[in-house]
MARZAKOL-74849 format. One record per residue (C-alpha): x, y, z; residue number from 1; residue in one letter. Coordinates in nm, 3 decimals. Example, Ala and Ser with C-alpha at 12.3 -4.5 7.8 and 13.67 -1.06 7.14 Angstrom:
BEGIN
<<1.230, -0.450, 0.780>, 1, 'A'> <<1.367, -0.106, 0.714>, 2, 'S'> 
//
This chain:
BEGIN
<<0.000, 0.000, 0.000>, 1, 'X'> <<0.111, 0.370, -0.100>, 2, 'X'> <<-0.089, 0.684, -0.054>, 3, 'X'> <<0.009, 0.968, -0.192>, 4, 'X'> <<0.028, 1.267, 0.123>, 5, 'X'> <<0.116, 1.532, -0.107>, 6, 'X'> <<0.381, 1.785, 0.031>, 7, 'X'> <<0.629, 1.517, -0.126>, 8, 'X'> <<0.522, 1.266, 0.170>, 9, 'X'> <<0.392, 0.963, 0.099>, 10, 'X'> <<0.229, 0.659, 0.347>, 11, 'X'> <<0.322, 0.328, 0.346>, 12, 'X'> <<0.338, -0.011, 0.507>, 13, 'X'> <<0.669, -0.132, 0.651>, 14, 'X'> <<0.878, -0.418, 0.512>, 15, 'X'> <<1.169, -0.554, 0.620>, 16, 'X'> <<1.446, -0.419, 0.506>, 17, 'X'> <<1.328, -0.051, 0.666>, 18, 'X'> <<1.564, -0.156, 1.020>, 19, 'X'> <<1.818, 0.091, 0.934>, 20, 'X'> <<1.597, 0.403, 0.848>, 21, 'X'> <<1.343, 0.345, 1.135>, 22, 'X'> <<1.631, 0.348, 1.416>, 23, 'X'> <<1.747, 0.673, 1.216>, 24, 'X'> <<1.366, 0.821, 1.245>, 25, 'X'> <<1.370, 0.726, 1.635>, 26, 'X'> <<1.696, 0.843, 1.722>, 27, 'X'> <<1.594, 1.191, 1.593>, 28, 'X'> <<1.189, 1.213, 1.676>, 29, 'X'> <<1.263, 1.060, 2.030>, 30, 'X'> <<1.581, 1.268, 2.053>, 31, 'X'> <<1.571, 1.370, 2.497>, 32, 'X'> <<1.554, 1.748, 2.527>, 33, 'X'> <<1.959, 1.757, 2.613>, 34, 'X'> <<2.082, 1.582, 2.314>, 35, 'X'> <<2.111, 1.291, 2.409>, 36, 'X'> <<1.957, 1.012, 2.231>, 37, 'X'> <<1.650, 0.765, 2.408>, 38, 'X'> <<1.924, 0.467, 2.421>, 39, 'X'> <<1.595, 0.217, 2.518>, 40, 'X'> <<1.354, 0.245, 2.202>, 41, 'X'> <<1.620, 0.235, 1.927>, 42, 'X'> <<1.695, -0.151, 2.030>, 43, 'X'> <<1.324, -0.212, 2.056>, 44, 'X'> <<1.239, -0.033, 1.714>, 45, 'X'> <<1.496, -0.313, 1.575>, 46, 'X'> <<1.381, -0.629, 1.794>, 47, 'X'> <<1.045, -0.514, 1.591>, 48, 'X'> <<1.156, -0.507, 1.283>, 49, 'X'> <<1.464, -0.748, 1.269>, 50, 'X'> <<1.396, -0.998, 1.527>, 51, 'X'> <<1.131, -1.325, 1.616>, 52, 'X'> <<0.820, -1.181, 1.755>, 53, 'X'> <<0.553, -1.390, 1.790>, 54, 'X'> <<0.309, -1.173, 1.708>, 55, 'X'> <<0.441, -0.884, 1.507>, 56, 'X'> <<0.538, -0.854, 1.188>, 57, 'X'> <<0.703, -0.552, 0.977>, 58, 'X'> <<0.419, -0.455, 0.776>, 59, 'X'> <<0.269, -0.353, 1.078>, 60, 'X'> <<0.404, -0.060, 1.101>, 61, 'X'> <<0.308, 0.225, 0.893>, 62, 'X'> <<0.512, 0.524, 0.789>, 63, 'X'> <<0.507, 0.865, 0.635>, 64, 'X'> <<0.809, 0.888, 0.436>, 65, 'X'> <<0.974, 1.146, 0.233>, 66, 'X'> <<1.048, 0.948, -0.128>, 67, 'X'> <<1.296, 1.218, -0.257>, 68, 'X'> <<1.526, 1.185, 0.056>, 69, 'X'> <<1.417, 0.811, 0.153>, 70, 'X'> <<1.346, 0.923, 0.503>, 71, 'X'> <<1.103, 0.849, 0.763>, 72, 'X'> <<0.943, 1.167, 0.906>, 73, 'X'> <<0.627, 0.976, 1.108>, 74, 'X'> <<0.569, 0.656, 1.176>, 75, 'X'> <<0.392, 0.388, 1.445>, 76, 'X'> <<0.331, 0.014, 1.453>, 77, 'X'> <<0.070, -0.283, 1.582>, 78, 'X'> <<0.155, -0.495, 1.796>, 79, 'X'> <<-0.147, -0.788, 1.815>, 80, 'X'> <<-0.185, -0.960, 2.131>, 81, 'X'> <<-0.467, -1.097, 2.326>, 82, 'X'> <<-0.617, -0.934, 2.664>, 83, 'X'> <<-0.891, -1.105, 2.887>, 84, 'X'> <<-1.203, -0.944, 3.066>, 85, 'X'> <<-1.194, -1.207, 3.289>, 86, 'X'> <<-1.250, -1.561, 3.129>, 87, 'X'> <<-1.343, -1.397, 2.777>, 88, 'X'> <<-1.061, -1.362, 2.551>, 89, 'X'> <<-1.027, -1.015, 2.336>, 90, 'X'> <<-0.804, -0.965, 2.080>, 91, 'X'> <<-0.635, -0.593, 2.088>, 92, 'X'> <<-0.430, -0.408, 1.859>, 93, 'X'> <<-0.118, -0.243, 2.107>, 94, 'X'> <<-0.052, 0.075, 1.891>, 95, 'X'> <<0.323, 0.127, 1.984>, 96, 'X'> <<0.636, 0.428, 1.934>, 97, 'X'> <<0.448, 0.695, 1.784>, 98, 'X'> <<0.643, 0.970, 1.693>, 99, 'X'> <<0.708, 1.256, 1.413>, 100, 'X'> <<1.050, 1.442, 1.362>, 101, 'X'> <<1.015, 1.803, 1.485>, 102, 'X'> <<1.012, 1.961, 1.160>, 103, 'X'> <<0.708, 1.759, 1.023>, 104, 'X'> <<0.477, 1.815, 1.362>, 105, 'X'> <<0.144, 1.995, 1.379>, 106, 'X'> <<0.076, 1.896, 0.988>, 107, 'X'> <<-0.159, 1.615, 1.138>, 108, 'X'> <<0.068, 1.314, 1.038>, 109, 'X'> <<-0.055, 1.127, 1.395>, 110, 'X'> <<-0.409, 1.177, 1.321>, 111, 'X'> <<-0.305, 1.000, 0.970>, 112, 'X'> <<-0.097, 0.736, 1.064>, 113, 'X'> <<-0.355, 0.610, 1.351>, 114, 'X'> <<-0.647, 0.624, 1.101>, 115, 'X'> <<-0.477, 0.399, 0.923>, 116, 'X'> <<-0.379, 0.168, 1.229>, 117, 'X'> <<-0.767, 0.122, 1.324>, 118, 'X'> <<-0.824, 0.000, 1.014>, 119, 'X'> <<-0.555, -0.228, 1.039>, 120, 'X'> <<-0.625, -0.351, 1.364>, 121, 'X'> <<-1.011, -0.395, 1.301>, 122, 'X'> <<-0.951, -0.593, 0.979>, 123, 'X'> <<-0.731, -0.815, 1.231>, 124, 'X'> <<-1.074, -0.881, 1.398>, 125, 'X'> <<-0.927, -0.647, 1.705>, 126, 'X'> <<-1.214, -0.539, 1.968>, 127, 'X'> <<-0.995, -0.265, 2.121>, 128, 'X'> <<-0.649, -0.068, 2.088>, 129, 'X'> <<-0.448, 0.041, 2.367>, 130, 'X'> <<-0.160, 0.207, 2.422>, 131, 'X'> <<0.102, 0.344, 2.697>, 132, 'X'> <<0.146, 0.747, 2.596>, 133, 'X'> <<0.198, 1.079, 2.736>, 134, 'X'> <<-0.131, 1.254, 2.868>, 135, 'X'> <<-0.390, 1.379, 2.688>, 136, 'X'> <<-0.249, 1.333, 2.338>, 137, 'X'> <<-0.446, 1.004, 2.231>, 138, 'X'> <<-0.782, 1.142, 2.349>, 139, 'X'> <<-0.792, 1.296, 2.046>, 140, 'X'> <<-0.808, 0.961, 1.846>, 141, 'X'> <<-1.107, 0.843, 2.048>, 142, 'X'> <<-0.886, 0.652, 2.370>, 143, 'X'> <<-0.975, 0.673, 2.731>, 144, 'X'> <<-0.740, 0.635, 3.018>, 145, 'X'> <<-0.915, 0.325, 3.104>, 146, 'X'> <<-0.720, 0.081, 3.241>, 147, 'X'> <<-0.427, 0.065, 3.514>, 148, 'X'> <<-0.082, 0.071, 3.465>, 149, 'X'> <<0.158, -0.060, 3.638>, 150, 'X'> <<0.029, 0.067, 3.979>, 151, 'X'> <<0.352, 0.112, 4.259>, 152, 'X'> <<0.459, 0.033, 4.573>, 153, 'X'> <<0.811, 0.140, 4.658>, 154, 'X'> <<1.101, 0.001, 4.946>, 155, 'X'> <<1.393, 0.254, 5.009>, 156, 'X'> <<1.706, 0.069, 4.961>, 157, 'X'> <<1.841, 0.140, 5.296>, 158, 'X'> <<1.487, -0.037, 5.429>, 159, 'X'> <<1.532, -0.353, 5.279>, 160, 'X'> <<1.591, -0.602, 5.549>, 161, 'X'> <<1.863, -0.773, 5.665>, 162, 'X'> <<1.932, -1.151, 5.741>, 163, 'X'> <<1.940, -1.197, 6.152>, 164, 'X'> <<2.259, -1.287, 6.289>, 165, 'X'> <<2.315, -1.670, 6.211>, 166, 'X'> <<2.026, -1.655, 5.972>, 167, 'X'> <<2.092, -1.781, 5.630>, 168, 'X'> <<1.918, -1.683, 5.306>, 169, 'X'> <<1.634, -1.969, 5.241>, 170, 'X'> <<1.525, -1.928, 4.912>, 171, 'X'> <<1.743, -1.838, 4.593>, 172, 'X'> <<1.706, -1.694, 4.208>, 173, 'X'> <<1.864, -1.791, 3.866>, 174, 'X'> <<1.821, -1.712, 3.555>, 175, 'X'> <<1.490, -1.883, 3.367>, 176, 'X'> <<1.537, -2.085, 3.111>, 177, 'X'> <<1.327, -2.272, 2.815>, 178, 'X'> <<1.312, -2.571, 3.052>, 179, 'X'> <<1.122, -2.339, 3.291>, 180, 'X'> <<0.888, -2.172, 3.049>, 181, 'X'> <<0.563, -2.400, 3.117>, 182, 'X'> <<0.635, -2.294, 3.497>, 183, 'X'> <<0.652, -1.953, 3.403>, 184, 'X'> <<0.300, -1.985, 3.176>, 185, 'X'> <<0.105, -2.180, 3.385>, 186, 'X'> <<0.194, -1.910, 3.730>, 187, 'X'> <<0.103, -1.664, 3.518>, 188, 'X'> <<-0.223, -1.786, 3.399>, 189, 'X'> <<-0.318, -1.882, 3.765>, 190, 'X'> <<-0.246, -1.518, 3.878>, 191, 'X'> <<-0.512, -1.385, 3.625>, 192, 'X'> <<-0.785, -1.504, 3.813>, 193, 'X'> <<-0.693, -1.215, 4.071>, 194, 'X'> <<-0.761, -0.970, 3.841>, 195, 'X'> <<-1.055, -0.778, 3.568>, 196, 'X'> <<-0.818, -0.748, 3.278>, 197, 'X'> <<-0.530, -0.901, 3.210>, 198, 'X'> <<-0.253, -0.987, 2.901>, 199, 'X'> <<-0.274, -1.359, 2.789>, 200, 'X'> <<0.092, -1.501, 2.769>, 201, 'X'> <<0.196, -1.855, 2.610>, 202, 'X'> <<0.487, -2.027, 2.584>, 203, 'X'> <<0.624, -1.821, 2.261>, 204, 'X'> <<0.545, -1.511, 2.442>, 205, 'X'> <<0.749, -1.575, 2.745>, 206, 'X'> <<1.041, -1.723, 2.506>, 207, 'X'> <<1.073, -1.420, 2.320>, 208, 'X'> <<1.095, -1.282, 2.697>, 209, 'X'> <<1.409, -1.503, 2.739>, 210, 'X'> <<1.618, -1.407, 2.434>, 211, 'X'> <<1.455, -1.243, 2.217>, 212, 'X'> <<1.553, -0.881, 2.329>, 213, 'X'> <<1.840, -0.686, 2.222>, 214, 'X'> <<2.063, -0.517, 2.494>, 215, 'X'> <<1.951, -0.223, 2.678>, 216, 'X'> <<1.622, -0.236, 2.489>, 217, 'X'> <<1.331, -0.075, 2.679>, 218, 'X'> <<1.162, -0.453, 2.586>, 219, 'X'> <<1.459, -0.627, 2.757>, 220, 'X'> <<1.370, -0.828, 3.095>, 221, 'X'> <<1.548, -1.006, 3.359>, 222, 'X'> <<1.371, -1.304, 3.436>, 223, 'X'> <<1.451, -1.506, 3.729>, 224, 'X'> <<1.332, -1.840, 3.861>, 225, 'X'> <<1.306, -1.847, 4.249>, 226, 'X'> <<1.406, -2.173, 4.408>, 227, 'X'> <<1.342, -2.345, 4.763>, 228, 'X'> <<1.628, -2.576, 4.820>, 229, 'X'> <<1.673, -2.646, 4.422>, 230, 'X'> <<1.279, -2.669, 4.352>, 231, 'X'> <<1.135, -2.412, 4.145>, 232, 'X'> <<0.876, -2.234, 4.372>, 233, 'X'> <<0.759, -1.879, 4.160>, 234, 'X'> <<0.941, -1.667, 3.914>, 235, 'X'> <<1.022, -1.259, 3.951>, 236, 'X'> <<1.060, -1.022, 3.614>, 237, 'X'> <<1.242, -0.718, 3.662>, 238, 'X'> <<1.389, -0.490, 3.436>, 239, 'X'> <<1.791, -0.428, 3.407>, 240, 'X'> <<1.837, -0.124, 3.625>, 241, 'X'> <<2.042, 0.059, 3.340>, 242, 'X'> <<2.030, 0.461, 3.420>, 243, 'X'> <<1.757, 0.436, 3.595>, 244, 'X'> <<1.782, 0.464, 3.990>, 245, 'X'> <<1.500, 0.235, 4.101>, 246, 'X'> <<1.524, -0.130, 4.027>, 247, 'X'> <<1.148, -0.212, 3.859>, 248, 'X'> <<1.000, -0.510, 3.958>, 249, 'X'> <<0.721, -0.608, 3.704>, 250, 'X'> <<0.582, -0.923, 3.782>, 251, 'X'> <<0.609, -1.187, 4.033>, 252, 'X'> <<0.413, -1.504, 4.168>, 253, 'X'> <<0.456, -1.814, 4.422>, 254, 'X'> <<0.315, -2.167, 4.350>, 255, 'X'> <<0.066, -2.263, 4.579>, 256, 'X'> <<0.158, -2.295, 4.969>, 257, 'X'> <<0.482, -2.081, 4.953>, 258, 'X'> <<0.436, -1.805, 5.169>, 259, 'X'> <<0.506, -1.402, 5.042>, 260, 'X'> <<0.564, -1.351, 5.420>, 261, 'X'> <<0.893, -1.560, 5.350>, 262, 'X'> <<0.988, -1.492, 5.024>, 263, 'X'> <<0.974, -1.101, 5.031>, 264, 'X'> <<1.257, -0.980, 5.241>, 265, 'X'> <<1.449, -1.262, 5.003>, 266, 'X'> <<1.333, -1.064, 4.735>, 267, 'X'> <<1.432, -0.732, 4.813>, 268, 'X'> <<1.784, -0.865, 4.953>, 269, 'X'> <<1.848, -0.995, 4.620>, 270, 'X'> <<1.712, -0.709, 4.400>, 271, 'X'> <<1.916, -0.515, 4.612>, 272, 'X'> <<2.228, -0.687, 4.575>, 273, 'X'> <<2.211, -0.721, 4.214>, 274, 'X'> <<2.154, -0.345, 4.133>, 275, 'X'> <<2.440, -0.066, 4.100>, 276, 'X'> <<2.487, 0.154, 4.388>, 277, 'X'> <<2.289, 0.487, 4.252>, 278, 'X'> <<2.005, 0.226, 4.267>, 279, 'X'> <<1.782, 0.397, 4.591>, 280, 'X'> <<1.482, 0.156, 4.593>, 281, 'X'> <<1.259, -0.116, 4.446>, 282, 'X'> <<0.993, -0.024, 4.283>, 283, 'X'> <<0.680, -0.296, 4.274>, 284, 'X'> <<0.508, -0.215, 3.929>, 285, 'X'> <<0.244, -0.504, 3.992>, 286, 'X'> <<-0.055, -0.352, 3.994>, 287, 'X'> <<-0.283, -0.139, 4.259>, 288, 'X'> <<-0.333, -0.533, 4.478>, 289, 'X'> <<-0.068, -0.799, 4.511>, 290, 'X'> <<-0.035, -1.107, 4.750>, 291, 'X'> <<0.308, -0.942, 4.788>, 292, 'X'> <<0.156, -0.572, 4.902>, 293, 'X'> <<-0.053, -0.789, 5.186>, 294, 'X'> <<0.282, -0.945, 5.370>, 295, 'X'> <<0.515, -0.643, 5.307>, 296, 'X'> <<0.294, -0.378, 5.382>, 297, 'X'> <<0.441, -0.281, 5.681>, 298, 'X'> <<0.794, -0.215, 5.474>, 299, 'X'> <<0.607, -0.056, 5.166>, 300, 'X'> <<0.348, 0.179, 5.325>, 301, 'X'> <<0.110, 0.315, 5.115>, 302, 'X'> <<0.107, 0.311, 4.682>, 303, 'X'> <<0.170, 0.579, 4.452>, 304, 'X'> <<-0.107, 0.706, 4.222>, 305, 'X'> <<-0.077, 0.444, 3.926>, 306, 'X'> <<-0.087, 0.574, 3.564>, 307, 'X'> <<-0.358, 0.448, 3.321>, 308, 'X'> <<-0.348, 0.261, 2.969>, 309, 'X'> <<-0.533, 0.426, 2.704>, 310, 'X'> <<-0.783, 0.217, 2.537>, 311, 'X'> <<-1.023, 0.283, 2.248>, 312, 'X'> <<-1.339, 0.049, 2.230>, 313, 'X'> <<-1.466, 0.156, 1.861>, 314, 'X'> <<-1.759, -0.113, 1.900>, 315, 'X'> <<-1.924, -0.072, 2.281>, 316, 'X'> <<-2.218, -0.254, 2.177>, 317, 'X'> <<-2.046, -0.537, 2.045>, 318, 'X'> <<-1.782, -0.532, 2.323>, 319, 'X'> <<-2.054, -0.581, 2.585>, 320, 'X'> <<-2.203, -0.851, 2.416>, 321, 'X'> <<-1.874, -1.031, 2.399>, 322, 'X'> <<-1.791, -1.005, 2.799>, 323, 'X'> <<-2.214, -1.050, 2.843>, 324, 'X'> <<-2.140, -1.408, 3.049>, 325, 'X'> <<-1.884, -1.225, 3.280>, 326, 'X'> <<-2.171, -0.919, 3.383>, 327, 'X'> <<-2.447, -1.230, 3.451>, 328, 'X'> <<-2.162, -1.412, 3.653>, 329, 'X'> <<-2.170, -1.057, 3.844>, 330, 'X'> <<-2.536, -1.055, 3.861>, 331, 'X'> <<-2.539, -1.376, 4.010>, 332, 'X'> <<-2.301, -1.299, 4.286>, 333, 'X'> <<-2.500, -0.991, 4.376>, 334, 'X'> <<-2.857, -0.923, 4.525>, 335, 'X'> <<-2.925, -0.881, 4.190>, 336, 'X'> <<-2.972, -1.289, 4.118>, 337, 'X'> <<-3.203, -1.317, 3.864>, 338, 'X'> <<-3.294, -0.992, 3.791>, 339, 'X'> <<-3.533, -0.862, 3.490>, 340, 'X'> <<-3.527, -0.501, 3.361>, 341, 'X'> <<-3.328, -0.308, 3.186>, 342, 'X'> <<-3.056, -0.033, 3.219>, 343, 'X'> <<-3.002, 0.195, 2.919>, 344, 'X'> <<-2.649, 0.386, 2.926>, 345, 'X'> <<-2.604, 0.683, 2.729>, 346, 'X'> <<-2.251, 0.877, 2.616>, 347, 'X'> <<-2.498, 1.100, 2.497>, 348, 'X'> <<-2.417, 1.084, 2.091>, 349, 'X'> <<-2.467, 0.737, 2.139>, 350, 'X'> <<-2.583, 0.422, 2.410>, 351, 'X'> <<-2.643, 0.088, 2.456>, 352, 'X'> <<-2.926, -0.060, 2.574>, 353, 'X'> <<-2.873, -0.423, 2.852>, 354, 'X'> <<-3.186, -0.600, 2.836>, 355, 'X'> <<-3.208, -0.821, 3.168>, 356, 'X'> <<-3.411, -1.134, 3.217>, 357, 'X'> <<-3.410, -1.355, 3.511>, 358, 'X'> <<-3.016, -1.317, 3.511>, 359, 'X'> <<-2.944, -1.317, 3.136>, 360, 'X'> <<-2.847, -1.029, 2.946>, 361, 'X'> <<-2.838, -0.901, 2.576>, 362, 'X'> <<-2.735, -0.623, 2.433>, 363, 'X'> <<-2.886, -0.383, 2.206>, 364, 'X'> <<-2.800, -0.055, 1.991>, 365, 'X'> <<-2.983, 0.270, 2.141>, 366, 'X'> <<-2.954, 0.617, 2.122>, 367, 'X'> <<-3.104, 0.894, 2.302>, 368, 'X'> <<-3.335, 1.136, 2.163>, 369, 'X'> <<-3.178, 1.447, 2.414>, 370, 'X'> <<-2.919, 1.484, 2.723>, 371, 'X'> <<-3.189, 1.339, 2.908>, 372, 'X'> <<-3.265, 1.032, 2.779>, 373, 'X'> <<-3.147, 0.701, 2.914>, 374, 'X'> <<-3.097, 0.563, 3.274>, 375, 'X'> <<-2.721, 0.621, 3.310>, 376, 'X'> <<-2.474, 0.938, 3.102>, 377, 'X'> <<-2.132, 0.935, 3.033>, 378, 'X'> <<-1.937, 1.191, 2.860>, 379, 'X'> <<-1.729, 1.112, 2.575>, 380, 'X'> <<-1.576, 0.762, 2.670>, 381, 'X'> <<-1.548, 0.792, 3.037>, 382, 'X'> <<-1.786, 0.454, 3.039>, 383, 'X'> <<-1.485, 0.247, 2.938>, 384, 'X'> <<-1.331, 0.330, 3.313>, 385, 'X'> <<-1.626, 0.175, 3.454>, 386, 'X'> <<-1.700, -0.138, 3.206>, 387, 'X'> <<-1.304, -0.184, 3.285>, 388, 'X'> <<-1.330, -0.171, 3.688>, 389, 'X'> <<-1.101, 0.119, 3.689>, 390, 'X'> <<-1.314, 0.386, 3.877>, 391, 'X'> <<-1.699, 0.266, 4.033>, 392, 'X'> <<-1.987, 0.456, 3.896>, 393, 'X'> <<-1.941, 0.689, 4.237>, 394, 'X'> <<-1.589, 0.780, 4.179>, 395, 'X'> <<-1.673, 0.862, 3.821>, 396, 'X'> <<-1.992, 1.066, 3.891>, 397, 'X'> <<-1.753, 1.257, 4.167>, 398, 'X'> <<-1.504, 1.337, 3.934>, 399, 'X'> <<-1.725, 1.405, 3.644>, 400, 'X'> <<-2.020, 1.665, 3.727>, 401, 'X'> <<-2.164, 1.557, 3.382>, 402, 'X'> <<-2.218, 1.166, 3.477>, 403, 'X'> <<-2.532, 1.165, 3.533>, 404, 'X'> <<-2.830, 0.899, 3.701>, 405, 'X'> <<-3.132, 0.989, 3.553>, 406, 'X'> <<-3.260, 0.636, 3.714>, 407, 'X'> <<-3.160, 0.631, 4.073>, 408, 'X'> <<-3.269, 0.278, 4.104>, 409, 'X'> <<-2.981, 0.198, 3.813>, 410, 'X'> <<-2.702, 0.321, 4.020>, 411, 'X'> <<-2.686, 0.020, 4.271>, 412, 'X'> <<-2.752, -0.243, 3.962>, 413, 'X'> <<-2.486, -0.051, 3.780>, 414, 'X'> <<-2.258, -0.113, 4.081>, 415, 'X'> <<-2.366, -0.478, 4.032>, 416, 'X'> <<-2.270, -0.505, 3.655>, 417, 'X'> <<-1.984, -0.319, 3.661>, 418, 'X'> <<-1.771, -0.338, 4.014>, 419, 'X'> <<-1.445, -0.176, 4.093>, 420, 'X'> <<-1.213, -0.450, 3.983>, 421, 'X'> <<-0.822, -0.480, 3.995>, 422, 'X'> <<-0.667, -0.498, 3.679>, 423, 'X'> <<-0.283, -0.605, 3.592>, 424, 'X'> <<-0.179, -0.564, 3.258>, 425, 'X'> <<0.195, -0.696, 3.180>, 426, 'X'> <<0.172, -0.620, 2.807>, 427, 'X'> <<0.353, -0.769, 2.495>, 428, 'X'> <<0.614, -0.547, 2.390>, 429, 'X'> 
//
């Protein structure tokens, strides 16, 4: 594919051989306001182009190039994956390193480039795009901050503690390897169940976490299986501290029976000892709840306000329907057992209408006739933090002045459909 931008630009599809030119359009676009060049995303612009993902390929990027020069002034990719609301699977489009050199900016090469990403991602059968970006911007393209990120809890280096006298160090951490990757899938997939959303992670996913990063790429992980006198008993991912000075912990679990009351201070003793000095603390990215947070709260005190990934749900209607059997599994754990009636929601150029009988829901298409119409009103797509258990319906209508309960009696079955939920989204990269 090749449009024709005029302004001698021109948009395309990637291809293979485009490694060298993309890592010169990111070392300039993502150039740091000193200089100095973002060492972290010129690896991972080559991993993406260059290396074994499972899921990516180099078409997926597109790119606004200037023919007469051969260089890349805009550009973004797709990265597919697959998310879960619960049990129910949903295939997303990750849009990923979005960027325009300085002299092409404000000519509307984003808003381009991202039309042309939705319609790749929806004729991949994609129900929803996220990404990670900077605030504001991607509101513009129709994304909500709708789901957490990362979420924090953070342990001062000089407050990690210390074996007792005599004491000696009872559990230990190596390096994973293949041989450990079913350990490593099937901890992971047990953990979901904890959580609202969450990133679905096989065996080719974790491998290309093994080696299939480039050095000092922001994808790059260190991933470590944690042993009880030689048995395998959870795994910790962390990223290489590099410049940064806190030592990121992004995921960790436990088999069943092994205690986080144990294993914790063994944890931070060894992130500890295998960061560089200007390393201050360790930083749990794990989410806003963790088994870990419950035994080490009284090191780790209270979290930091966690950041948010955007998401854009172009179909609402036909998202709904697809996570329909998680809302009547909500039902049916709530005083709402069996319930007939109905609950329309309205964002006010548009709605949905959830037809309830004795427990079972469907879905329709509705639309308000004024700003009055319909049970429940969100504005623009601040429904998507409450169908994604980031904020409750009270938070929302707090923060919000214009979300709005026409319906009092829909508030507490709205509560019922759609609870405050934790969410922990380790993304593919």
């Amino acid at each position: 594919m090749i449009r024709d931008l005029g302004d001698g630009l021109i948009l395309r599809a990637g291809t293979p051989g485009d490694g060298d030119a993309l890592v010169a359009w990111g070392r300039e676009a993502f150039r740091e306001p000193d200089g100095s060049e973002d060492s972290e995303i010129l690896p991972w612009i080559r991993d993406l182009v260059e290396g074994e993902h499972p899921t990516f390929r180099p078409e997926y990027w597109r790119i606004v190039e200037e023919p007469g020069t051969g260089r890349i002034v805009s550009a973004l990719c797709l990265i597919p994956q697959t998310w879960a609301y619960r049990a129910i699977e949903i295939p997303v489009g990750r849009v990923e390193i979005v960027a325009t050199l300085p002299e092409f900016r404000r000519r509307g090469l984003i808003g381009v480039l991202m039309d042309e990403i939705h319609a790749l991602s929806a004729d991949m059968g994609h129900l929803m795009q996220v990404i990670e970006g900077i605030p504001w911007f991607y509101r513009r393209f129709g994304y909500e901050m709708a789901v957490p990120l990362h979420g924090n809890r953070r342990l001062p280096r000089g407050d990690v503690p210390a074996l007792k006298d005599g004491e000696e160090e009872r559990f230990g951490f190596r390096p994973a390897a293949d041989t450990d990757l079913p350990l490593l899938t099937d901890l992971f997939a047990e953990a979901a169940d904890r959580y609202l959303i969450t990133c679905r992670r096989d065996l080719e996913a974790w491998r290309l976490e093994l080696g299939g990063r480039s050095e000092g790429g922001a994808g790059l992980r260190v991933i470590e299986v944690i042993e009880r006198g030689g048995v395998a008993v959870g795994f910790v991912v962390s990223w290489p501290a590099g410049e940064r000075t806190s030592r990121y912990v992004m995921g960790a679990e436990l088999v069943e029976g092994v205690s986080w009351g144990e294993v914790g201070p063994a944890l931070f003793r060894h992130m500890a000892a295998t960061s560089p000095e200007k390393v201050s603390a360790i930083s749990l990215q794990l989410g806003d709840e963790h088994p870990l947070y419950d035994a080490m709260w009284h090191l780790l005190g209270d979290g930091f306000r966690p950041y948010a990934w955007y998401a854009r749900v172009p179909d609402v209607t036909g998202f709904l329907r697809r996570v329909a059997p998680v809302l009547e599994w909500r039902l049916a754990e709530s005083a709402f057992d069996g319930h007939t009636g109905e609950v329309k929601i309205s964002w006010f150029d548009g709605g949905v209408r959830l037809l309830l009988e004795r427990g079972l829901i469907s879905v329709e298409e509705w639309a308000p006739t004024s700003h009055e119409d319909g049970d429940l009103g969100f504005p623009g797509m601040t429904f998507l933090s409450l169908l994604f258990g980031r904020r409750s319906l009270r938070e929302l209508r707090e923060a919000h002045p214009d979300c709005v309960a026409y319906a009092q009696a829909a508030m507490p079955l709205a509560d019922a459909l759609f609870p405050k939920w934790p969410s922990w989204v380790y993304g593919i990269d």
